[in-house]
N, C-alpha and C positions, 0 to 999 in steps of 0.2 A: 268590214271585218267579220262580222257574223257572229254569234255565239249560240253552241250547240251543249245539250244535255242528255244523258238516257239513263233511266232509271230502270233497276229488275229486284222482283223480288220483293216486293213493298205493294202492302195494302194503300197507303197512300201513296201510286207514284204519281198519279199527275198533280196532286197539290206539293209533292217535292219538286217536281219540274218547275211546275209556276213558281214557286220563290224561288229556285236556282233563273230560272230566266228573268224573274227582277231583279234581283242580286248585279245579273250580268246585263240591265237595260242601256247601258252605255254603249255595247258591243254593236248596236243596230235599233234603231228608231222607226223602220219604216213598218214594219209588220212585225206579227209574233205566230208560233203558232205550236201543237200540240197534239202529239197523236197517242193512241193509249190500245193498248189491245188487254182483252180479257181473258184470253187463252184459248179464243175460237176464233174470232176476226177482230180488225183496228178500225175505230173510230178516230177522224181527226174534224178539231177547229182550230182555224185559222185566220187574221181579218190581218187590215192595214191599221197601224197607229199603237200604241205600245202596249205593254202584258197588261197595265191593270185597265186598261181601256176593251180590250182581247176579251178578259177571260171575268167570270164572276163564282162568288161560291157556288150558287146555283149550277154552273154551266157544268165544274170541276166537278160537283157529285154527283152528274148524270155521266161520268167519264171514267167510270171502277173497272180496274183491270191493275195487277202489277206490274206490268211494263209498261212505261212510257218513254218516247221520246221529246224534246223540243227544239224550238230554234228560234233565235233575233234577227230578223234581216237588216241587212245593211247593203244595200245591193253595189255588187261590183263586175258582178254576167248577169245577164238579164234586163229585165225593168224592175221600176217601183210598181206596178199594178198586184192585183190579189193574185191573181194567176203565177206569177214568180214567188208569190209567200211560201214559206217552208211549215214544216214537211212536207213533201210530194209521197201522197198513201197510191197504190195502186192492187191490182188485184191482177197476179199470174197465174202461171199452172200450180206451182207450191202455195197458193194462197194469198192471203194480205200481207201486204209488206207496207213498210215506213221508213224514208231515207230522210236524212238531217246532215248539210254540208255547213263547213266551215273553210276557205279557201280559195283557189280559183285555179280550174283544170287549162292550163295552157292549150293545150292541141284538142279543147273545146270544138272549134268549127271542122276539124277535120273526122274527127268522131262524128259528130252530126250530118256531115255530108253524105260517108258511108252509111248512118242508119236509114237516111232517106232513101236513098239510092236502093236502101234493099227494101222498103217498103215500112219504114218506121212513121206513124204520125205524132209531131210533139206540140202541147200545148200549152208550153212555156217556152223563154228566152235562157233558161239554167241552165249551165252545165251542167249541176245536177242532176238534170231529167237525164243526161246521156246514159249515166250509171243504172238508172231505173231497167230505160231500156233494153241494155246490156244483160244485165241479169234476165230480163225475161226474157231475152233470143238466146240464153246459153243452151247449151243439151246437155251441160251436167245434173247429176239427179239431185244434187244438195243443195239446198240454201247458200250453205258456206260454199261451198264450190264453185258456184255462179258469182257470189261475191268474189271472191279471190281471180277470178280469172276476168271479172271485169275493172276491180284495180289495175290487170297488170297493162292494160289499155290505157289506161291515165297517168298523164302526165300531169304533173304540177303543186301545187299544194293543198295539200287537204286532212279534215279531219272528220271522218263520217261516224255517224251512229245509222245503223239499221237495227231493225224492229220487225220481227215476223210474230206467228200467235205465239208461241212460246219462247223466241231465245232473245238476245238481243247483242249484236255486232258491234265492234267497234273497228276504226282502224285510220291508220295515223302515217303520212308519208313518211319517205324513210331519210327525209330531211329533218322535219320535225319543224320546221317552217311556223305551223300555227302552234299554241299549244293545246294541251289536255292533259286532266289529270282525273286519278281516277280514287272515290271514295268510298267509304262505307258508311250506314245511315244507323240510327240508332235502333231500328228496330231488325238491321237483320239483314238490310236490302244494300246491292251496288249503285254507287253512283257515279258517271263520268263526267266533266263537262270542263269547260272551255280556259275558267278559271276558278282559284282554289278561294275566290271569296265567295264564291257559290256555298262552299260545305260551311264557311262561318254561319251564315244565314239558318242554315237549317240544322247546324251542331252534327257534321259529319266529320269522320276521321278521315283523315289526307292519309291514304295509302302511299302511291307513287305518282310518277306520272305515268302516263301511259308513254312507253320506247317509240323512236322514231323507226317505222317498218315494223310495228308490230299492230298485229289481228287480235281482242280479246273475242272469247264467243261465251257471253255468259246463258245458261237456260233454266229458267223457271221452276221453282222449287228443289233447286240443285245450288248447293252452297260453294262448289269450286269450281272456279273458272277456268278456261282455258286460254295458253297465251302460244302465239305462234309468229315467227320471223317471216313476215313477206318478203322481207327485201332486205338489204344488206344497210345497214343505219350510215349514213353520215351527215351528224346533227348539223343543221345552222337554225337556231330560234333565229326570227322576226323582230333586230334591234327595237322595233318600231314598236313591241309589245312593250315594253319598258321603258322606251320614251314617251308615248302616248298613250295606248291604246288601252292598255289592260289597268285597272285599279290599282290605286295606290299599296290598299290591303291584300293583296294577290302575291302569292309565290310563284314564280315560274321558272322551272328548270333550278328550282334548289336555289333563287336568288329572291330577296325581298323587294318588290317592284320601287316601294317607298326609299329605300336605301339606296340603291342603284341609280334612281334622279338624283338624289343628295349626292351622290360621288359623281354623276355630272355636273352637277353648280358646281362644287368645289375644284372641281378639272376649267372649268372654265373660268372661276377665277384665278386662276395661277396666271393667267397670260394679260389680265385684265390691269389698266395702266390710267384710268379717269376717276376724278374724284366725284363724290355725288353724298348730299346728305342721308340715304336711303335707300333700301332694296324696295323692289313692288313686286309683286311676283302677277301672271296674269291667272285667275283664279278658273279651273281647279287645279290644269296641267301641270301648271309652272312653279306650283306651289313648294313642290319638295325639293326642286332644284334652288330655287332660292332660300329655301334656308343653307341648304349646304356653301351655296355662294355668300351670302352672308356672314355666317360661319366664319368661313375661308378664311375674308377679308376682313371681320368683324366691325361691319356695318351693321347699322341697326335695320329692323326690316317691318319693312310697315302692308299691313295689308289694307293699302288706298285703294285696290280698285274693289269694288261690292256686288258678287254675282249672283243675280236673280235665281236660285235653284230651283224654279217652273220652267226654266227653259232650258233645251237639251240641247245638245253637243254641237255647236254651228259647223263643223267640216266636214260633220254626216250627214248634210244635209245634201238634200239629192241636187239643188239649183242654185247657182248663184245669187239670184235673188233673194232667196232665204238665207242663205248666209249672212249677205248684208243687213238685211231687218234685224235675224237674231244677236249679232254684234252688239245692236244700241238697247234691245230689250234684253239682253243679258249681262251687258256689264257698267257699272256706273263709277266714276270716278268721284272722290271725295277729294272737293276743292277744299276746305277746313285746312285736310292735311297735305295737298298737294301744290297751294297757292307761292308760286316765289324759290321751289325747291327744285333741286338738280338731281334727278334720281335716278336711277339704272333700275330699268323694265326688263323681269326675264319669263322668257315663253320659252315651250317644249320645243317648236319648230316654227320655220316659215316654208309652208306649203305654196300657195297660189300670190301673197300677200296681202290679198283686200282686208283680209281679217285685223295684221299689225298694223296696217294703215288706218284703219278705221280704230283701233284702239290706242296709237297716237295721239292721231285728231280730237279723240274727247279730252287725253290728257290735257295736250295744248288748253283747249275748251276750261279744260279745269284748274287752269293758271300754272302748269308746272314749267318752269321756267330754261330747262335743259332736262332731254331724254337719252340717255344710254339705254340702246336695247341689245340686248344679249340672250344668244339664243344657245339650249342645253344640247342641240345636236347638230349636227355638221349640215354644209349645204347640199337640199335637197334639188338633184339635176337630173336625177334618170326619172321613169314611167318605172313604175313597181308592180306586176303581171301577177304577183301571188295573193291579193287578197285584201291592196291598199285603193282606193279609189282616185290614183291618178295615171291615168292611160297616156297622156301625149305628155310630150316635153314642153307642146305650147301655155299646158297648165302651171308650169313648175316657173315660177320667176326665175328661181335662180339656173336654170338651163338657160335662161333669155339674158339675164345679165349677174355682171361681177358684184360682190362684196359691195362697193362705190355706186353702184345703180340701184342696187336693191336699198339701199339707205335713203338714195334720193326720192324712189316711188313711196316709203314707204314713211317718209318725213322725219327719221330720228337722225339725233345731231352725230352718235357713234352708232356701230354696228358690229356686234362680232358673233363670230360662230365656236361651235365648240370642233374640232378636226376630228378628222376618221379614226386617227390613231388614240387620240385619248378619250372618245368614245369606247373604243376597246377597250382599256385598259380600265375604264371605269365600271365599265360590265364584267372584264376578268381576262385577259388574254389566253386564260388556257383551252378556250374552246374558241367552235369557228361559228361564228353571226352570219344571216342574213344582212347583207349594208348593199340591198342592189338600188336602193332612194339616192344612195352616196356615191357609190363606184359603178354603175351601170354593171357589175356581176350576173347574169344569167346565168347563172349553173343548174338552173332544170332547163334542160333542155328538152323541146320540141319533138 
């Protein structure tokens, strides 16, 4: 998923960066990184492994400048290597710049073909680098002009920050796919970034979000922004923000990330028909959809499984094998409460399955005696190209099999999903979602 930030106007913006990019560590584990210009040229640091491991007070007060940008990676083009870390700083004929992506540009490889072809060298795997690029082979004389005209060459979804020595860009597809929202800081300075519990952390005001197809260009000791229509909006947020991905504490797109699980558990238990002494929810995801299923059904709800919070997010993890290890190091079942009992297990989704399988299996392990597992979002069977980390259908269980297989790989006695339809409806039917995990929808096209 990625999570980006940029900050102007602010004698402290790289230490607002750094805690808007802890705030958002869930968003990407594999690297962090942080560029800062002074008003003449941009410094960046950037390593592998997460922000407070990144950055130190030291590092941040040798990094003064009022604008910054940042970013979490979380790779979904490219590789894990430091090479692929964001920001990508470069140096053109209009000076230092800094690019920060969030998304994944579809018609990536054919962009890149064309820049080789005419004599581009890249030295990363990012689509991001393409945009770099781009901007420096334009022959427009502007900053912003070189930006805007290398947007209109991308396809897919995205939500960039650029950073030159004085202004700082934003700009957001005209799907609206990922989110961004844009804040003000207490001293005076703009903040945009990826989610709205970023400005909690640091006591900024929630402006708006930033519009789907819309350019901000904020500049440096100039208090009013400017806001510009690239493209003609037709929103679909990223269902998967709300199911997963984004914080519980997060608004996004004027909806409470926390609330919107809870009206999925409670959508999912209307169709639910087994009895069980208890709700379990899988901790952290799952956690708000089952109260609302609880709720619903007014079972009691027990939090029996116990997650290690030193160990970060297992289906960000770049390898399988990781995966598997962080399962048993991150979640412990409490036989006490679990010994002889019949309970209904509810998770955010089933992705690949090794993860519910393996959180099964300790149940079992931990004497629970019958497992309902219920899942808060519909089954996941396409490859998701905007920005999720599942490319083939060979990854996605449930591409491979029905309802009745995936129970059996995955060892629970029931198995249900929540449908397409009352995922909508739980989210709000009056706008239109991204649901390309659910219904194979491509609608960026190529």
């Amino acid at each position: 998923m990625c999570a980006v930030v940029g900050v102007i106007n602010s004698k402290n913006a790289s230490t607002y960066a750094y805690y808007a990019l802890f705030a958002m560590q869930h968003r990407g584990q594999e690297a962090s990184g942080i560029s800062v210009s002074n008003g003449e040229n941009i410094k960046t640091i950037k390593a592998k492994g997460e922000v407070n491991q990144v950055f130190s007070e030291d590092i941040l007060n040798k990094f003064q400048g009022q604008i910054a940008i940042g970013h979490n990676r979380y790779s979904t083009a490219g590789n894990s290597s430091l090479n692929d870390a964001q920001p990508i700083a470069a140096t053109c004929m209009l000076g230092d710049i800094a690019l920060a992506h969030n998304g994944n540009l579809v018609n990536k490889n054919e962009i890149r073909t064309k820049l080789i072809n005419e004599g581009a060298i890249f030295r990363t795997n990012m689509d991001t680098e393409n945009v770099v690029h781009l901007i420096a082979r334009s022959k427009k004389s502007s900053l912003q002009e070189r930006f805007i005209e290398s947007l209109k060459d991308c396809v897919g979804a995205y939500c960039f920050v650029l950073a030159s020595a004085d202004k700082l860009f934003v700009a957001r597809d005209r799907f609206g796919v990922r989110p961004l929202s844009l804040g003000r800081l207490k001293d005076g300075g703009y903040i945009v970034a990826s989610e709205t519990c970023a400005f909690d952390l640091i006591e900024a005001k929630f402006i708006r979000d930033v519009r789907p197809g819309e350019m901000l260009i904020f500049t440096q000791g100039k208090e009013e922004f400017q806001s510009i229509e690239l493209f003609k909006a037709d929103p679909r947020i990223c269902a998967f923000e709300y199911i997963y991905f984004a914080r519980p504490d997060s608004v996004i797109e004027g909806k409470s990330v926390y609330e919107m699980r809870k009206k999925m558990g409670e959508s999912l238990a209307t169709h639910f028909k087994h009895k069980a002494d208890f709700v379990v929810p899988v901790p952290d995801s799952g956690v708000s959809a089952a109260i609302g299923f609880a709720k619903k059904l007014q079972i009691p709800l027990e939090m029996a499984i116990v997650r290690n919070h030193y160990v970060g997010r297992t289906f960000i993890e770049p390898t399988q094998e990781l995966r598997n290890l962080k399962v048993k190091l991150k979640l412990n079942p409490m036989k006490a409460v679990l010994k002889d009992k019949e309970i209904i297990v509810i998770d955010d989704s089933i992705v690949r399955g090794t993860t519910s399988k393996k959180i099964i299996s300790l149940l079992r392990q931990a004497g629970a005696k019958k497992i309902h597992f219920a899942v808060a979002c519909p089954e996941i069977k396409f490859p998701d190209l905007y920005g999720i980390d599942t490319p083939t259908f060979e990854e996605l269980i449930s591409s491979q099999k029905d309802v009745e297989q995936v129970r059996k790989y995955i060892g629970a006695d029931t198995l249900s999903f929540l449908s397409i339809d009352e995922l909508v409806q739980s989210l709000g039917s009056t706008r239109k979602y991204s649901l390309t995990s659910f219904n194979g929808d491509y609608f960026i096209k190529d």
